[in-house]
N, C-alpha and C positions, 0 to 999 in steps of 0.2 A: 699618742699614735706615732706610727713609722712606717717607713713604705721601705718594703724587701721585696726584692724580682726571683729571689730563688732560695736556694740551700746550698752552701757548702761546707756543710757538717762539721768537722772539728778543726776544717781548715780557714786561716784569715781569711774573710772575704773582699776586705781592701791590706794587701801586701805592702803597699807604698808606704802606708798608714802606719802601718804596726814599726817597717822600718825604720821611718825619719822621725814619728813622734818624738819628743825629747822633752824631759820637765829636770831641769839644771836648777839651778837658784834662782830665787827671783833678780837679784840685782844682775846675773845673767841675763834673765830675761829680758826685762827692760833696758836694759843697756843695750841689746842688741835692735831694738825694737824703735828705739830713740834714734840711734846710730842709721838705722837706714829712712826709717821716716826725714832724719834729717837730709840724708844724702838724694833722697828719690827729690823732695819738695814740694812736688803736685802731687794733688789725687784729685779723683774724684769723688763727690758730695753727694750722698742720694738723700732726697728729701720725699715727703708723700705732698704732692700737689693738692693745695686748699679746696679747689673746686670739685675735684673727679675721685680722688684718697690714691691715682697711680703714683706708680713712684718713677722720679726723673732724678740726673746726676750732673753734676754741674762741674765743669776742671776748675780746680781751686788752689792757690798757691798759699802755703805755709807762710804765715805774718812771725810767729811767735809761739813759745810753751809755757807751761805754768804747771803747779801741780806737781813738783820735783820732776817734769820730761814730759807728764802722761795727757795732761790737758792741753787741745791744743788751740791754737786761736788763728781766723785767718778776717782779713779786713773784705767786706761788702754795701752796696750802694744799698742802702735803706729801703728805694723806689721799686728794687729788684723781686723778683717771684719767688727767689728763694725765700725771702723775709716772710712774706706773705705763709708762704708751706710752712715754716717754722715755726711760725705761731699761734698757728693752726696745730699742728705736732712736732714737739720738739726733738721727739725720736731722730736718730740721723746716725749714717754709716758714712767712714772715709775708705773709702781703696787707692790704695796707693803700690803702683807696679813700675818694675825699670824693664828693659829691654830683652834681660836675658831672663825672663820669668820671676825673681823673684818678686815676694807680693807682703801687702801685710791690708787687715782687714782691721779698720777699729768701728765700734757699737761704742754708742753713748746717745750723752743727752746733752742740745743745743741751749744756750743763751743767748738775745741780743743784747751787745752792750750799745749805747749811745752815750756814756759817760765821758765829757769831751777830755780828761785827763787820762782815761785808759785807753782813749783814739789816739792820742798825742804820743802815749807812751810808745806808741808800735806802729805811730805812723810814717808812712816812705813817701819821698815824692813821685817815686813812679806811678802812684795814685792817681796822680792829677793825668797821666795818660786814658786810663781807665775811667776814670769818672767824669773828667770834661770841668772846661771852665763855661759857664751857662752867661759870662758877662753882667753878672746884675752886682758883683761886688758881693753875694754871701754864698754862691753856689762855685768857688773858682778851684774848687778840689782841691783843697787846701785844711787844713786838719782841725780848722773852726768851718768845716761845711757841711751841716749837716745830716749830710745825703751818708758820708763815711761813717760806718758803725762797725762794730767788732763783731765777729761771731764767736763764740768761748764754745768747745765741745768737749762736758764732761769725759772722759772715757769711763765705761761702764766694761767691755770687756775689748779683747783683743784678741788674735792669731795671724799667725807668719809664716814665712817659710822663704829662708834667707839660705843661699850653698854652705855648705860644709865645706866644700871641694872649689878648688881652682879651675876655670871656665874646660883646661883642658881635662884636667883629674874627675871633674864631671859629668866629659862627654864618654871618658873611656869607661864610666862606670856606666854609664845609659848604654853604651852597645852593648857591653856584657850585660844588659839586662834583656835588649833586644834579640841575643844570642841565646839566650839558656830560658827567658819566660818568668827571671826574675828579677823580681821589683828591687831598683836601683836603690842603693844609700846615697843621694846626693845632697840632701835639704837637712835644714835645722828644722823643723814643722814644731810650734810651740804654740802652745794657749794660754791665755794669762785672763784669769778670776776678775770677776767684780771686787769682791772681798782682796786678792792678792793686789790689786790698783788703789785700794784704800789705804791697803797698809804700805804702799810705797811713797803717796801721797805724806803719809804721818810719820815716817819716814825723813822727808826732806824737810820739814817742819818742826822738827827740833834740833 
């Protein structure tokens, strides 16, 4: 099923769309995909909460990647609600957005790790702000503390929409669209497959 509000017969009904889409190479793609994930660092985390199945989002800063760039990994308190939603459904989306609009949207599928050699490997002491020393000598947020576990978020699929254009080369194409009633070229707008993340995956792997 889909939901359509009208007709507009042999003409694009989203002009933006048809504009910015772009399918380049994949090492294109990913790379660019990588490239801003890195630079943005936060998103946000939606999970479906255990009790009710709504969905809540949580700011989450970037621990680590895996996966040749595309899996990504971020460190969380075990005791937290999002663990609880995750294991419940491991389904789960990142958004990740900067200032000047751009965005990138990733779908996959969540892991908890608790394996204290893969905590160790990715773990920062800025931790110990976040998690707290609880004083008993095994909760002091410290990367034998149980509490620190990994979240690993397969990517299953992805989209973006990173500028083409320089913040000014940008805006002078958005007036001239708000001038004439046509949809700006300003974005890289790009989709990247389930199947196209496997093969970049097997890709860094050999």
């Amino acid at each position: 099923m889909s939901f359509s509000n009208t007709d507009t017969g042999d003409k694009p009904a989203d002009p933006y769309t048809q504009k910015n889409l772009q399918d380049p190479s994949l090492k294109d793609k990913v790379d660019d995909l990588v490239d801003f994930v890195e630079k943005s660092k936060f998103c946000m985390m939606t999970t479906r909460i255990a009790s009710n199945g709504l969905l809540v989002s949580r700011c989450m800063a970037l621990a680590a990647k895996e996966g040749n760039g595309v899996d990504l990994l971020f460190h969380a308190n075990s005791e937290s609600g999002k663990t609880d939603d995750l294991e419940s459904d491991p389904d789960i989306n990142l958004a990740f957005l900067n200032p000047s609009g751009e965005w990138a949207s990733i779908s996959g599928r969540a892991s908890l790790i608790t394996d204290r050699s893969v905590v160790k490997k990715y773990y920062s002491t800025a931790l110990k702000a976040w998690i707290g020393d609880l004083g008993d000598g095994k909760h002091d947020g410290g990367p034998e503390d149980p509490r620190i576990l990994v979240i690993k978020v397969n990517a299953k699929t992805a989209q973006y929409a990173i500028a083409r254009r320089t913040a000014v080369g940008g805006f002078v194409e958005f007036a001239k669209g708000v001038a004439t009633g046509q949809a700006p070229e300003v974005n890289k707008l790009r989709h990247i497959s389930e199947e196209e993340l496997q093969q970049w995956r097997e890709q860094g792997s050999k």
